[in-house]
Structure formats: structure tokens, C-alpha cells
C-alpha positions as protocol buffer text, in pm:
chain_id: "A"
residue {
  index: 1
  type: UNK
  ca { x: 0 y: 0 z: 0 }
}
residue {
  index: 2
  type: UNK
  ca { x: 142 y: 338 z: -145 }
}
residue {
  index: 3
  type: UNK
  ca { x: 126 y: 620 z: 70 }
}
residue {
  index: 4
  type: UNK
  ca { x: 53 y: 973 z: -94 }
}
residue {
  index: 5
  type: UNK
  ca { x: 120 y: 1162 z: 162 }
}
residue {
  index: 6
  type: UNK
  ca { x: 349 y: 1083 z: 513 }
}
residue {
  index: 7
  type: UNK
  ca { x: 105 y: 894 z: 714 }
}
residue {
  index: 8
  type: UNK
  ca { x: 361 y: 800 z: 1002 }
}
residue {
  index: 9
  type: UNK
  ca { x: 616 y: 1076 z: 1063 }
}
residue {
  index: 10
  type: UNK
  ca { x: 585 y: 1278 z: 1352 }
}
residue {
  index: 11
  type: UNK
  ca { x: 323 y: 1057 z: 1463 }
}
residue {
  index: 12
  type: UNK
  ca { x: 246 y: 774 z: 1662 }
}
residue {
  index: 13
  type: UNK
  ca { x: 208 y: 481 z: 1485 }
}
residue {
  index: 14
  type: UNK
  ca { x: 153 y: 110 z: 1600 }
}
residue {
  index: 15
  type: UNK
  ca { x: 376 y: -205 z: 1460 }
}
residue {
  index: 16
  type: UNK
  ca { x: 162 y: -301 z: 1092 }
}
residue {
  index: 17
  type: UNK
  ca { x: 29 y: -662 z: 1119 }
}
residue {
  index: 18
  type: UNK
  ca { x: 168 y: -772 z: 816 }
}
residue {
  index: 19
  type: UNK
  ca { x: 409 y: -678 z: 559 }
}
residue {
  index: 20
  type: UNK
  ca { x: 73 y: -639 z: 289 }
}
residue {
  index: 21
  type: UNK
  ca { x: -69 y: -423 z: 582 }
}
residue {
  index: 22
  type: UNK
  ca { x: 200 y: -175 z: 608 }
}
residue {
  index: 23
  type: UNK
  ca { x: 281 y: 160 z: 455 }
}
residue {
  index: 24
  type: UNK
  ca { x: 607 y: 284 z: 278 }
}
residue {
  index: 25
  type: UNK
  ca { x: 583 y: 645 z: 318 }
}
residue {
  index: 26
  type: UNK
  ca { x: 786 y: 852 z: -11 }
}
residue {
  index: 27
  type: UNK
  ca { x: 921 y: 1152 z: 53 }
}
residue {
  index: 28
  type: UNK
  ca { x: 1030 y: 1460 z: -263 }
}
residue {
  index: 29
  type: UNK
  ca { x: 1390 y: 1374 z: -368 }
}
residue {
  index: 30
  type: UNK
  ca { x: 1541 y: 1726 z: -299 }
}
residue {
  index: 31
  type: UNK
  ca { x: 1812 y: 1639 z: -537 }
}
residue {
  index: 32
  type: UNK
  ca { x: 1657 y: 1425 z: -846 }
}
residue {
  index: 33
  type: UNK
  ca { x: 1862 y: 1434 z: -1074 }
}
residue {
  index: 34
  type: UNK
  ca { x: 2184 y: 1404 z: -887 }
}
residue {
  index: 35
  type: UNK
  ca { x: 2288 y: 1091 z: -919 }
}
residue {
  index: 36
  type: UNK
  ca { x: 2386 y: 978 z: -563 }
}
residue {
  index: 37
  type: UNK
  ca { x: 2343 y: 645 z: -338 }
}
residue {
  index: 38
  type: UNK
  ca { x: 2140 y: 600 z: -40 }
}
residue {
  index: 39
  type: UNK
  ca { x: 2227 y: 318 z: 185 }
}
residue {
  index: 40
  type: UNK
  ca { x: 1985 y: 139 z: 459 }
}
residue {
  index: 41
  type: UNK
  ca { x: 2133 y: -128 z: 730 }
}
residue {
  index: 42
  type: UNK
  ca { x: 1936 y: -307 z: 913 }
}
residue {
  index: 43
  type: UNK
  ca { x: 2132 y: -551 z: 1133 }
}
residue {
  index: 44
  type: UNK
  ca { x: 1907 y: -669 z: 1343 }
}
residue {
  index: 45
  type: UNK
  ca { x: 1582 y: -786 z: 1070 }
}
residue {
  index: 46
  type: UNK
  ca { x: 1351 y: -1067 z: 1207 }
}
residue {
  index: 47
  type: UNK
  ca { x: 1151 y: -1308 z: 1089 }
}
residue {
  index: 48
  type: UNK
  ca { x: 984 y: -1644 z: 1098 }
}
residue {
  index: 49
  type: UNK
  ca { x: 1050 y: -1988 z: 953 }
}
residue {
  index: 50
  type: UNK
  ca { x: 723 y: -2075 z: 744 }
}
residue {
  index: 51
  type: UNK
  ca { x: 758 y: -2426 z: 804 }
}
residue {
  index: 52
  type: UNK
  ca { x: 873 y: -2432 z: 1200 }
}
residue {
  index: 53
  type: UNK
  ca { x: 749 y: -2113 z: 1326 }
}
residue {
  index: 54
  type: UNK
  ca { x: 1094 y: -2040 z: 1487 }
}
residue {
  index: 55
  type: UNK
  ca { x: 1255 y: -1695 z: 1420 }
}
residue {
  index: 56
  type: UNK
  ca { x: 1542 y: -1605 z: 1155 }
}
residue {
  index: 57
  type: UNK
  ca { x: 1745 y: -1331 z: 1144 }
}
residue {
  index: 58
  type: UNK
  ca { x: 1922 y: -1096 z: 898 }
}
residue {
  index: 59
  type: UNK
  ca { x: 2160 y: -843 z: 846 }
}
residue {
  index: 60
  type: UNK
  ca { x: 2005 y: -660 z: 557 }
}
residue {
  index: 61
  type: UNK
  ca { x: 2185 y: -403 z: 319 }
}
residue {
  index: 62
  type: UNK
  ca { x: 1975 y: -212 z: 91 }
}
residue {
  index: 63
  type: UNK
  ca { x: 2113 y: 50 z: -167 }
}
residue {
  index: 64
  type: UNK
  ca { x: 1952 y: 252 z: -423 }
}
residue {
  index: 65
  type: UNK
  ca { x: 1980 y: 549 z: -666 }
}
residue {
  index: 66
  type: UNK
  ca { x: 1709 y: 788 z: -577 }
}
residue {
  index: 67
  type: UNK
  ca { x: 1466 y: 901 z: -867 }
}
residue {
  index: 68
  type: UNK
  ca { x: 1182 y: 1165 z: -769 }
}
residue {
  index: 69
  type: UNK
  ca { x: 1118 y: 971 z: -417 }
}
residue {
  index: 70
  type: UNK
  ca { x: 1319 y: 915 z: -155 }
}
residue {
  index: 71
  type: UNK
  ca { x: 1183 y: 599 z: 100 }
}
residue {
  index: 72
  type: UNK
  ca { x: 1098 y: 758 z: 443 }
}
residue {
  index: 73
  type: UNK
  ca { x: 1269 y: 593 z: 682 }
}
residue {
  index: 74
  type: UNK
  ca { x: 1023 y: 546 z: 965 }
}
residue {
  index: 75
  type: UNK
  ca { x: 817 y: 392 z: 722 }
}
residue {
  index: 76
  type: UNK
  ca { x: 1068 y: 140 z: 633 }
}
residue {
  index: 77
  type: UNK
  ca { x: 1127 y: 74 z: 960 }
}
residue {
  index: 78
  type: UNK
  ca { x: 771 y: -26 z: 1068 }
}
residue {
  index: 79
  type: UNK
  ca { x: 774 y: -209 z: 713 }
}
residue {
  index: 80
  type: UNK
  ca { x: 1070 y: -408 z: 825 }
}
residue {
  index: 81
  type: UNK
  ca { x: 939 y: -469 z: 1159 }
}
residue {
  index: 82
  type: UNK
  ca { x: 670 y: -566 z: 1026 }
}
residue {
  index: 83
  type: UNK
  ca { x: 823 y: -924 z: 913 }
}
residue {
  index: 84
  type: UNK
  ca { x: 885 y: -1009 z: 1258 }
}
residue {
  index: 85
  type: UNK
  ca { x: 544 y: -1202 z: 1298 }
}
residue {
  index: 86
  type: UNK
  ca { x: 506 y: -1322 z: 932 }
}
residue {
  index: 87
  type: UNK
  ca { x: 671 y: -1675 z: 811 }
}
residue {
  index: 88
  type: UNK
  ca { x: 890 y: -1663 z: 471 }
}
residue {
  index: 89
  type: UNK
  ca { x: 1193 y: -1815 z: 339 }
}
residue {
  index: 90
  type: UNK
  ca { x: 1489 y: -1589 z: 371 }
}
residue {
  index: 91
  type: UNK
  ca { x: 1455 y: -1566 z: -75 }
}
residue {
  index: 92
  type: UNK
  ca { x: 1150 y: -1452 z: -30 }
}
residue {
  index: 93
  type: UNK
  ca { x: 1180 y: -1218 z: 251 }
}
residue {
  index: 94
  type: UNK
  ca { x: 1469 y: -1067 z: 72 }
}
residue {
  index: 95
  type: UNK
  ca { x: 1327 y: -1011 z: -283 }
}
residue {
  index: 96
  type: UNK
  ca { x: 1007 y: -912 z: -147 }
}
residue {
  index: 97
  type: UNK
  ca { x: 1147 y: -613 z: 85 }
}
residue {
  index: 98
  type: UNK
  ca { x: 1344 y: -528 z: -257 }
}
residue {
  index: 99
  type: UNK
  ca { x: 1044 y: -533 z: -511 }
}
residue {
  index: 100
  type: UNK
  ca { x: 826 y: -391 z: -281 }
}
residue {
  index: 101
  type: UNK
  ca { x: 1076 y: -60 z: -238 }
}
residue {
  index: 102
  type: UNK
  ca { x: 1080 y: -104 z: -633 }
}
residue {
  index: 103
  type: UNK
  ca { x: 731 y: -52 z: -643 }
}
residue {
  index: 104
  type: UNK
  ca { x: 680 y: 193 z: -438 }
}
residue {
  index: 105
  type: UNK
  ca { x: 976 y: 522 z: -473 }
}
residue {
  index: 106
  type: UNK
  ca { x: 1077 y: 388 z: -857 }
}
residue {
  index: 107
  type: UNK
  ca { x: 1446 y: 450 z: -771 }
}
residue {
  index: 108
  type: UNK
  ca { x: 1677 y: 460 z: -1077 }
}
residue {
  index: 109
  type: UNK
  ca { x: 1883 y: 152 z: -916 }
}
residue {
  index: 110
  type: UNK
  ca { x: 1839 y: -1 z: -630 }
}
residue {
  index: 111
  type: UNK
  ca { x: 2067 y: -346 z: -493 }
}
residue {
  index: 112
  type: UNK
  ca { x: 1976 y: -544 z: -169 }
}
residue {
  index: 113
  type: UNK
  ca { x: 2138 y: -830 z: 21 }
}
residue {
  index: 114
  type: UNK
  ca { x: 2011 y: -1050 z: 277 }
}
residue {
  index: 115
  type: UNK
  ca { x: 2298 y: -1200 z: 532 }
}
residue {
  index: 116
  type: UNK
  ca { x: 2141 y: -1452 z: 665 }
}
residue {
  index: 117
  type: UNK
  ca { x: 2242 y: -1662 z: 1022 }
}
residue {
  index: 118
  type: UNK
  ca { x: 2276 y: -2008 z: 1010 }
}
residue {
  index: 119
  type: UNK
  ca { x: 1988 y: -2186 z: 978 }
}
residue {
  index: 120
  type: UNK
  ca { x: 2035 y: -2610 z: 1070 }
}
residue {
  index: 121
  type: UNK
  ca { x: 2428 y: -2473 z: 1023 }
}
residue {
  index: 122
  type: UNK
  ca { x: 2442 y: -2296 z: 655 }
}
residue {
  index: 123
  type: UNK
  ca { x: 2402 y: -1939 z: 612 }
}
residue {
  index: 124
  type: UNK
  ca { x: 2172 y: -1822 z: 322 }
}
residue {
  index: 125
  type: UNK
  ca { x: 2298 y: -1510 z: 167 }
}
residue {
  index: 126
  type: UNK
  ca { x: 2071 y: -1367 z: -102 }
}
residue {
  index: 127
  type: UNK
  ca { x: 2130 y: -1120 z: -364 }
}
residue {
  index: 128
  type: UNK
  ca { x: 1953 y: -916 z: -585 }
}
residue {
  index: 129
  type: UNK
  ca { x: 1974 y: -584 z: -795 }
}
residue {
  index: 130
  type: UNK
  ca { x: 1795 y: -431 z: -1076 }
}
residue {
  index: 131
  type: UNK
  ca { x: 2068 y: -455 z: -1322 }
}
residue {
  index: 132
  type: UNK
  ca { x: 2412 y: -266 z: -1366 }
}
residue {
  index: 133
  type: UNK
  ca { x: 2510 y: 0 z: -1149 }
}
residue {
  index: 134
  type: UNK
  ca { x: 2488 y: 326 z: -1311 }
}
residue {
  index: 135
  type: UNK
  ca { x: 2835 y: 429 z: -1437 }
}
residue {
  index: 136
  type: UNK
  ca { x: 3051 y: 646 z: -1184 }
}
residue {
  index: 137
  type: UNK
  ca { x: 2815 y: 563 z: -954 }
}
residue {
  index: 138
  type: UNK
  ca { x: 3032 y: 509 z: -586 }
}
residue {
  index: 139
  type: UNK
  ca { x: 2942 y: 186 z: -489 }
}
residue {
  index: 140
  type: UNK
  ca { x: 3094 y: 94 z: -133 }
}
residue {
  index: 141
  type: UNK
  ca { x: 3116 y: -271 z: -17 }
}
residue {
  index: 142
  type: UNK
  ca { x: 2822 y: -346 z: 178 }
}
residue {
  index: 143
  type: UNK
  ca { x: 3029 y: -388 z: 474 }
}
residue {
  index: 144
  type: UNK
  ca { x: 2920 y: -775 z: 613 }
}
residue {
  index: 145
  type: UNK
  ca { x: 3193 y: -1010 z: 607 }
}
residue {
  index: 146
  type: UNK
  ca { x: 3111 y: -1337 z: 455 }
}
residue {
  index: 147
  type: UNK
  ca { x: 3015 y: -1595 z: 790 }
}
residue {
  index: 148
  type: UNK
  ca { x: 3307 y: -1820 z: 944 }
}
residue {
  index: 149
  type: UNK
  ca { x: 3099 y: -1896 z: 1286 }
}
residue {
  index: 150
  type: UNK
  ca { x: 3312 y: -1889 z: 1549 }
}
residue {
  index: 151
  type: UNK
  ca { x: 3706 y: -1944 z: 1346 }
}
């Protein structure tokens, strides 16, 4: 669900049921047309297992090339926290969060990655971005070293 407006900023606003049920706020990019990168972390992303009900968790990366929108980042936030009740594969959870940002600001670029904790002793690390990086775009490494457990 598209907001038109900011719905949540300076307000309160209680934790969406769902990921379906919550709202990513947009904001004016005061720069379109600069051609610049935005970078969310979000270290500490929840979830459930769909099949056991028991909780996964994520150390999620998301960058993007702003176009006319900028993502409010409230918004996000309650959108993120918003997975912590709702069961989906760590693909799935990724991609989702990613397509759903798609849909709703339009940025010009936008990459995500999903670190995810060992789950029965492998950690799932998914990928995605909407193609190329723009050229002379600065792209910094996303920062999460790959996972060696305890070593």
C-alpha cells in the first residue's frame, strides 16, 4: 500500500500486522537528478520460519539510486518490523522487501542483500539488484563479512 502523503512521521504509529498491511511512506527527492546512493542497514531484521514457526534473522543491506522519491525511513522501519510475525523463506523475505521498495519510490537503481544466520548450520545469503550499477556511480562494499561462525 502506497502512501501519498506521510502517514507515520511525527506521529504515533503502531507495529503493521503484516508486511501487505504496512505503509512505505515517499518523501520529494530534494536532489533528483543528482545521481547519488542511499544506503539502509538493518542488522538486526527478524523473521519467521514458514515451516517451524521459529525466528530467523538478517543483516540486511539495501542500496539505491534515488529518482523523484526518496523511501521515508520510519516507514521502512515499521515495514521491516513488520516481518517479525510473518513466516517466509529468507529468498522470499529478501526479494520481497526489494520489489516492494521497487514498487513503491521507482528509484533509478536499487541493490539489496540479505545476510542470513545459520539456519540447521548454513548461512543463506541472497542477492539481488535491478541490473548494472549506473556508471561512476560510488558503490561501497556493503560492509558484512562473509560468515566463518566462530574461526
Amino acid at each position: 500500500m502506497a502512501a501519498e502523503e506521510n502517514t507515520q512521521l511525527g506521529r504515533p504509529v503502531k507495529l503493521p500486522e503484516s508486511p501487505d498491511a504496512a505503509v512505505i511512506d515517499k518523501v520529494p527527492n530534494p536532489h533528483a537528478g543528482s545521481e547519488y546512493l542511499v544506503r539502509f542497514t538493518a542488522p538486526e531484521f527478524t523473521t519467521l520460519c514458514p515451516v517451524t514457526g521459529q525466528p530467523d534473522f538478517a543483516h540486511l543491506v539495501m542500496d539505491y539510486v534515488p529518482g523523484d522519491h526518496l523511501v521515508e525511513s520510519k516507514s521502512l522501519k515499521l515495514y521491516l518490523s513488520s516481518f517479525r510475525n510473518h513466516g517466509a523463506f529468507h529468498e522470499d523475505c529478501t526479494l520481497a522487501i526489494a520489489k516492494r521498495v521497487i514498487d513503491e519510490i521507482a528509484p533509478t537503481w536499487l541493490r539489496m542483500a540479505g545476510y542470513w544466520y545459520p539456519r540447521g548450520g548454513i548461512p543463506i545469503d541472497v542477492f539481488f539488484q535491478t541490473g548494472p550499477a549506473p556508471d561512476g556511480l560510488w558503490l561501497p562494499d556493503t560492509g558484512v563479512a562473509p560468515y566463518r561462525g566462530r574461526g
